[in-house]
Residue, then its C-alpha position, 0 to 999 in steps of 0.5 A: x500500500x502506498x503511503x500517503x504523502x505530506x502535500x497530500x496530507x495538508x491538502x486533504x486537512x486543509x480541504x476537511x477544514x474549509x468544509x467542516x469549521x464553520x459547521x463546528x463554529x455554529x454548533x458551538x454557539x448554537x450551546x451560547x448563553x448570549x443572544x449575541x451569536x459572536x460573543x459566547x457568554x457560557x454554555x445552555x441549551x434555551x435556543x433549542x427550547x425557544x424553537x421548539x416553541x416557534x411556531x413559524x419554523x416549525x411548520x416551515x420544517x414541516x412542509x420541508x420534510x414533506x415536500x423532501x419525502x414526497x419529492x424525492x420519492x416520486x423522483x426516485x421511481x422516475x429517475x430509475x425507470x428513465x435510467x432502465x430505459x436509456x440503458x436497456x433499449x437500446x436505440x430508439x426513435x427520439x433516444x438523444x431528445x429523451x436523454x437530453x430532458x433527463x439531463x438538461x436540468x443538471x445544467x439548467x440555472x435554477x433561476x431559469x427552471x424556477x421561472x419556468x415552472x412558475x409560468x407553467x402553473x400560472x398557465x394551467x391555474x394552478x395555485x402554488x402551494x406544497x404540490x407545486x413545491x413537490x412538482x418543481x422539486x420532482x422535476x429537478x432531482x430526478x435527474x441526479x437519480x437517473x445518473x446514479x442508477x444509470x451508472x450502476x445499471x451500466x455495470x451490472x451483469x446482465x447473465x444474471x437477468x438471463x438465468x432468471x428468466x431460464x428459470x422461467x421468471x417473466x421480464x417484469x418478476x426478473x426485474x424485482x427478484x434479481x435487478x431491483x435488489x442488486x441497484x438498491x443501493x444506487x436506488x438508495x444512493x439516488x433517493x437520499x441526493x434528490x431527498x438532501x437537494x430538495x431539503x436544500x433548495x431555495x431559488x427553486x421553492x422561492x419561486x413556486x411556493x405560496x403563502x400557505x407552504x413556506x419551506x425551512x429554507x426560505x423561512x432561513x434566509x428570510x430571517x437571516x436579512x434582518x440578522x442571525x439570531x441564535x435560534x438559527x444556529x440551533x435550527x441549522x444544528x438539528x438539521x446538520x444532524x438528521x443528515x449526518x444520521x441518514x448518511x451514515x444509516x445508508x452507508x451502513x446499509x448500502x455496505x451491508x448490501x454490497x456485502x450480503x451480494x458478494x457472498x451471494x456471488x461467492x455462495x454461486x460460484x462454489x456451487 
């Protein structure tokens, strides 16, 4: 095994810091006594009562999530049946046009797709809200989903495909008993991108949100303009948290899987 060298070193300490001290600062002062977020007064845990008790964020967490859940999900089943048809069907008429609006939002600037989007439901009159949140958030992430199962469609062994459907497997129970379960953990990789994207956007929601569905992040930026109050630090904690515990619960599972199908494979092999 080579060793790692000393540029190599400071340049992965170097890169780990820029990403991760400003995240450690505002956990830190997020624990601050003082409603100043720079200057620390001692160590107490009233923000994460005060917002507990904010009933503005909490429901904008809310709509959050569930447009996060919803979005992510419809964009996962779309995303891997466009991914199956681009790799398994071979050429057809109109496959460069279908691959290019699969991709095209990946390149897109949100600030277009957002305006986009708004013109279209105000076209066909339909009032902005949590589904057209979902909508808008469906249409951007499904295309991330699609690359993720794609790439791992594009290795996976089709023989394996074959000897089910030797067995006398039909196309539609080969595709659950024995591809489903192999590209899972590209489905689930998948799932949680367009799921942390949707949790993120702004410019996106900003645009097709209404005044009954407000998402966290514009509810953020919002009162982030007229200064960072603690209870942001303390909001910003929480959620730094929920996705460093769904990253390491899919990694945990996706090893898990990808152990459990070399086995599977060493088991098949033997007999």
């Amino acid at each position: 095994m080579n060793r790692m060298s000393w540029f190599n070193a400071v340049s992965l300490t170097l890169g780990f810091a820029f990403l991760y001290i400003p995240m450690v600062i505002l956990i830190i002062f997020s624990f601050n006594e003082s409603k100043l977020v720079t200057v620390w007064a001692g160590f107490s845990t009233k923000w994460y009562g005060e917002l507990m008790q904010n009933e503005a964020f909490l429901n904008a967490a809310w709509v959050t999530i569930k447009v996060a859940v919803f979005s992510s999900t419809i964009a996962t089943v779309l995303g891997t049946i466009a991914a199956y048809v681009m790799v398994r069907g071979g050429r057809f008429m109109g496959r460069t046009l279908f691959s290019g609006m699969i991709y095209a939002p990946l390149v897109m600037p949100e600030v277009i797709t957002g305006l986009s989007l708004l013109l279209l439901f105000i076209g066909i009159g339909l009032d902005r809200g949590v589904l057209t949140i979902v909508l808008a958030h469906t249409t951007f992430s499904m295309c991330y989903v699609s690359v993720v199962v794609s790439s791992r469609l594009v290795t996976f062994d089709r023989s394996l495909e074959e000897a089910a459907l030797d067995l006398g497997c039909s196309p539609a129970e080969a595709f659950r008993l024995v591809t489903l379960p192999i590209i899972a953990p590209a489905v689930i990789s998948g799932w949680l991108l367009a799921f942390t994207l949707s949790l993120d956007d702004l410019v996106i929601a900003s645009f097709t949100s209404g005044p009954s569905a407000t998402t966290l992040p514009i509810k953020i930026f919002s009162a982030v303009r007229l200064g960072v109050s603690p209870e942001i630090n303390a909001l910003s904690t929480i959620m730094i948290s929920i996705v460093t515990v769904g990253v390491i619960t899919a990694s945990l599972v996706t090893k898990h899987q990808m152990t459990r199908q070399k086995r599977e494979e060493q088991a098949a092999e033997r007999t």
